[in-house]
C-alpha positions in Angstrom: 54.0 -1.4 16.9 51.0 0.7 17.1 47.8 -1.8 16.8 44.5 0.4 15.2 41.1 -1.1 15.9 38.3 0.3 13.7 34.6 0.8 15.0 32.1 -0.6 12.8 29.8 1.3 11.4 26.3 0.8 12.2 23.2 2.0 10.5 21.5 4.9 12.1 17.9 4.5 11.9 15.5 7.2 11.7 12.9 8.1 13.7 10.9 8.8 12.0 10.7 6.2 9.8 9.8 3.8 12.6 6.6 1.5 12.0 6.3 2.9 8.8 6.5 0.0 5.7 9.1 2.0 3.8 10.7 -1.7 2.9 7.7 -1.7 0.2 8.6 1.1 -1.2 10.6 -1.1 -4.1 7.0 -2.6 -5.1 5.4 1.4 -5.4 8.2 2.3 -7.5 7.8 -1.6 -9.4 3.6 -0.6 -10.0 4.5 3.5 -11.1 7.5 2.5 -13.6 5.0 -0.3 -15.5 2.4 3.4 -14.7 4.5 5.4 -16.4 5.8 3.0 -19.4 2.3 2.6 -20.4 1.5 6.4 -20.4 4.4 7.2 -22.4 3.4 4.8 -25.1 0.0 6.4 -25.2 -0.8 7.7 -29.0 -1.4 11.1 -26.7 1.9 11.3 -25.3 4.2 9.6 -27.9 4.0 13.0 -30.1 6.1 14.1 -26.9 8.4 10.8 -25.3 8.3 9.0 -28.8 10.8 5.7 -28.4 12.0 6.9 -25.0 11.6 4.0 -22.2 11.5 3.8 -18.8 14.4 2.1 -17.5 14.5 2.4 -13.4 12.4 3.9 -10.8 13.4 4.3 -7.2 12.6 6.0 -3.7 15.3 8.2 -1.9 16.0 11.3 0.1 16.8 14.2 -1.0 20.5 15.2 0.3 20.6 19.1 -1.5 22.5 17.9 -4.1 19.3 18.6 -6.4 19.5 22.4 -5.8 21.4 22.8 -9.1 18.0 21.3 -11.1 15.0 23.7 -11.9 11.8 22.7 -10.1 8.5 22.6 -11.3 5.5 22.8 -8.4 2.4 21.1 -8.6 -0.5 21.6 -6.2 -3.7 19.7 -5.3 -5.6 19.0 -2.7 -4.4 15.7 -2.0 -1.0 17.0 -2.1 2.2 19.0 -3.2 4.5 17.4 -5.8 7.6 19.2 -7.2 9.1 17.9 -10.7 12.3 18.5 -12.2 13.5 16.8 -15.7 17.5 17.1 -16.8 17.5 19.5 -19.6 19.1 17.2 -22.1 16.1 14.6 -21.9 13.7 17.7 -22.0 15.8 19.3 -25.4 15.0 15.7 -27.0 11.6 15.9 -26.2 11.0 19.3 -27.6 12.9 18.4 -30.9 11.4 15.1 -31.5 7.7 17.3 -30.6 8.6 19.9 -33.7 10.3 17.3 -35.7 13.9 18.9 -35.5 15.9 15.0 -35.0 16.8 12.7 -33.1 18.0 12.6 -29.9 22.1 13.0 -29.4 23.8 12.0 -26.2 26.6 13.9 -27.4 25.0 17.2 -28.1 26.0 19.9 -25.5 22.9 20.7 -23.7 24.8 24.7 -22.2 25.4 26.1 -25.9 21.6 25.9 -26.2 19.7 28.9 -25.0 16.6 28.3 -22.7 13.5 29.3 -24.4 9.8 30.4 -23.7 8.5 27.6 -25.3 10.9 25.0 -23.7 9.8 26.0 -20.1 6.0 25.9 -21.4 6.9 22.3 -22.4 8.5 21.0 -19.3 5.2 22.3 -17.2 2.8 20.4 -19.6 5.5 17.1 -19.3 5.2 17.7 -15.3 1.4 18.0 -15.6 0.8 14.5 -17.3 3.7 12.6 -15.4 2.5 14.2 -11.8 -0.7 13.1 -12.8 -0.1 9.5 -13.6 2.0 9.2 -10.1 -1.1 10.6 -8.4 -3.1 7.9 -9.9 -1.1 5.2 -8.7 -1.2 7.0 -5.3 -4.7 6.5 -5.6 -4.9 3.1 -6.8 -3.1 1.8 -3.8 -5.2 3.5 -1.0 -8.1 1.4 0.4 -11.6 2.9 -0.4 -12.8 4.1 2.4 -9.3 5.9 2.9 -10.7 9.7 3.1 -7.6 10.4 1.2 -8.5 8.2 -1.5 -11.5 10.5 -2.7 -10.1 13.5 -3.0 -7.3 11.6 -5.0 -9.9 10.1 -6.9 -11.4 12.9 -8.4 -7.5 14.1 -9.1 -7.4 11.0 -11.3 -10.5 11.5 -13.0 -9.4 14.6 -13.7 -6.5 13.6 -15.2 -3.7 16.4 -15.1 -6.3 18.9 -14.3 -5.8 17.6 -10.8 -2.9 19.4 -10.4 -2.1 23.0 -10.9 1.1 25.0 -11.7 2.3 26.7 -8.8 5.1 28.9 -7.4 7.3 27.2 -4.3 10.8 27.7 -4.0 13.1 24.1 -3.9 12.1 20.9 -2.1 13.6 20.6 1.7 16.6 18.4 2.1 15.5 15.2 3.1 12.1 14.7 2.1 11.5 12.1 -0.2 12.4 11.7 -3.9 11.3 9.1 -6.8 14.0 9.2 -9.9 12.9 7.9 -12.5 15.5 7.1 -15.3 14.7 7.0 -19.1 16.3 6.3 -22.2 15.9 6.6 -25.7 17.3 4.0 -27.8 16.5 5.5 -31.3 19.4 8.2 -30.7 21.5 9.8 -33.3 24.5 9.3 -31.3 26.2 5.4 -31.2 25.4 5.4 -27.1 21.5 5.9 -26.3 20.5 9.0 -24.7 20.0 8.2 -21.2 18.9 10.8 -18.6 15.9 11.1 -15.6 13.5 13.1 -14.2 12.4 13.8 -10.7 9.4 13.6 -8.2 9.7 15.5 -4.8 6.1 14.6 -2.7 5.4 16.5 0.2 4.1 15.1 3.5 0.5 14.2 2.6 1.6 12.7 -0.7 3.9 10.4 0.9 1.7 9.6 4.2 -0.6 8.4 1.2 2.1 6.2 -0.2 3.0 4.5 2.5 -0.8 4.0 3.9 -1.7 2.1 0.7 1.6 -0.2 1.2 0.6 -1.4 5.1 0.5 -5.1 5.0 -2.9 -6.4 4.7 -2.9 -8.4 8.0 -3.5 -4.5 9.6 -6.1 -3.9 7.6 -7.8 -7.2 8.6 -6.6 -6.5 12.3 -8.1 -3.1 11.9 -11.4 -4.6 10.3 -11.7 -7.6 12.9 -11.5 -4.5 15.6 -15.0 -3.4 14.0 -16.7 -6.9 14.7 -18.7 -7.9 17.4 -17.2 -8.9 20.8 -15.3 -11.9 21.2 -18.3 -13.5 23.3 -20.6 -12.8 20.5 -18.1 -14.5 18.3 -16.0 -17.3 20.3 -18.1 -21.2 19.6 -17.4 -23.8 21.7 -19.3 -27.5 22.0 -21.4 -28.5 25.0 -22.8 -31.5 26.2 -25.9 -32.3 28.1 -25.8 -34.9 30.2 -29.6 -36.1 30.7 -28.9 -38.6 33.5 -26.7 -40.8 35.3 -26.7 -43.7 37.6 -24.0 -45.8 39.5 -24.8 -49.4 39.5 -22.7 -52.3 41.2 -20.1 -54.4 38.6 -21.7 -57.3 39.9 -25.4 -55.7 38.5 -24.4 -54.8 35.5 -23.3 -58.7 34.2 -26.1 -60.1 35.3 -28.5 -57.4 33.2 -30.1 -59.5 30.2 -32.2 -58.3 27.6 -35.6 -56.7 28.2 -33.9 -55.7 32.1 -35.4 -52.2 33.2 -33.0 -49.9 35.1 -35.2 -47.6 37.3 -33.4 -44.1 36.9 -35.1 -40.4 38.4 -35.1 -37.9 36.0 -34.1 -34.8 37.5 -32.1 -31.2 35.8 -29.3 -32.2 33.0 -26.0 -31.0 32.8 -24.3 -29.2 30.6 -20.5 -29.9 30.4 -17.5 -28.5 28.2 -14.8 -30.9 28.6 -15.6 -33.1 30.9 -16.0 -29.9 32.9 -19.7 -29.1 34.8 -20.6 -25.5 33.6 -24.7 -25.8 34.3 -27.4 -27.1 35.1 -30.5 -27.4 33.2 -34.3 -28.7 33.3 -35.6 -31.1 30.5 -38.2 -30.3 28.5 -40.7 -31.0 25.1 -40.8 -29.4 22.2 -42.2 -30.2 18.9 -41.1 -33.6 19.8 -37.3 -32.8 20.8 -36.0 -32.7 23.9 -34.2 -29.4 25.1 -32.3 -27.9 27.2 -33.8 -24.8 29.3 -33.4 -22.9 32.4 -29.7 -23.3 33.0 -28.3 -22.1 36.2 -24.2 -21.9 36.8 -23.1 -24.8 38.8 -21.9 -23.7 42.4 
């Protein structure tokens, strides 16, 4: 009898993704779908989405499966992003625009021929999405990020910000955000359901991931900026004004209105129980104080 032992499989981490907080990357994708729900229900924008919703949005690397999908490029300076959005979602769009009908999951998206207008349509759709995902970016970034200005005035722009621009496909690997929609006023008994891509180049991304680091580096970073720690570590002293040893036998036999004789001579200063200085005694504005301290030998 032959006896097989199997291996297990262990994750293989990546490099480069090392150090980086790519397990927040659920919350990003949790702010930019409520981002992207409440654009789509704008008066401006329902002309175009109408009763579509946004059902999922998630992070993940591109594995060259998406070669197959036309690409839209965007350009700015805070970044690159590339958009792609499944035909039969974008044929919806453009019929509920002109008024044609309602959405059909079962309509055959190939025995429609790709027009003019169509493509014009999926640039202006990849203008205003791209736009709202760039002001999320921006949202996230702490203000005195460098970054965040230039995204900023992006957002202020709207989807100005970004301009049309020619690129071939997004590389294998990078990273992805699919968002999937749905339209539930279909002509068809199942909803439509379909999605639409965002590929973000390096910069974009860096940007995403630098507004997700946990706050307690931003305070480490901040605390960095402060003074020194002896400028800000407090600790109590003691002075010690005098002291004198007396016998057991002297100190019961003390009544009331006994003087002890005592020599007043430089303080101590003490943390702990521990002798750190000495100091001279002296008068001011009716207070005693503590001046002149010298380190005890």
């Amino acid at each position: 009898m032959t006896i097989t032992q199997q291996t297990a499989q262990h994750q293989v981490l990546d490099p480069c993704l090392l150090g980086r907080p790519v397990h927040r990357l659920p919350a990003f994708a949790a702010q930019l779908k409520e981002d992207l729900a409440q654009a789509m229900r704008l008066n401006v924008n329902r002309r175009y989405w109408g009763s579509f919703q946004v059902d999922s949005v998630a992070f993940a690397r591109l594995d060259g499966e998406e070669i197959a999908l036309r690409w839209a490029n965007f350009s700015a300076p805070a970044g690159q992003i590339a958009f792609s959005l499944e035909r039969k979602v974008l044929l919806a769009v453009l019929n509920y625009r002109y008024g044609r009908a309602k959405s059909n999951a079962a309509a055959d998206e190939t025995a429609v021929k790709v027009t003019a207008t169509e493509e014009r349509l999926a640039v202006v759709l990849g203008l205003q999405l791209a736009g709202t995902l760039a002001a999320r970016i921006e949202s996230n970034l702490p203000a005195s990020n460098p970054a965040a200005a230039g995204a900023a005035e992006q957002a202020e722009a709207g989807d100005q910000g970004f301009k049309p621009v020619g690129g071939g496909l997004p590389s294998k690997g990078g990273w992805v955000i699919a968002v999937t929609v749905s339209d539930p006023d279909s002509a068809s008994p199942e909803p439509l359901t379909g999605r639409f891509l965002f590929a973000l180049d390096k910069n974009l991304m860096a940007s995403v991931l630098r507004g997700l680091q946990p706050e307690r580096d931003t305070a480490r970073r901040a605390a960095r900026n402060q003074a020194p720690l002896g400028a800000r570590l407090q600790v109590g002293l003691q002075g010690r004004l005098v002291s004198k040893e007396m016998e057991l036998g002297n100190l019961f036999d003390l009544r009331i209105g006994d003087v002890i004789p005592i020599s007043m001579h430089r303080a101590e200063v003490l943390l702990d129980d521990s002798r750190l200085f000495t100091a001279a005694v002296s008068e001011h504005k009716g207070k005693l104080c503590l001046t002149s301290f010298e380190d005890v030998d």
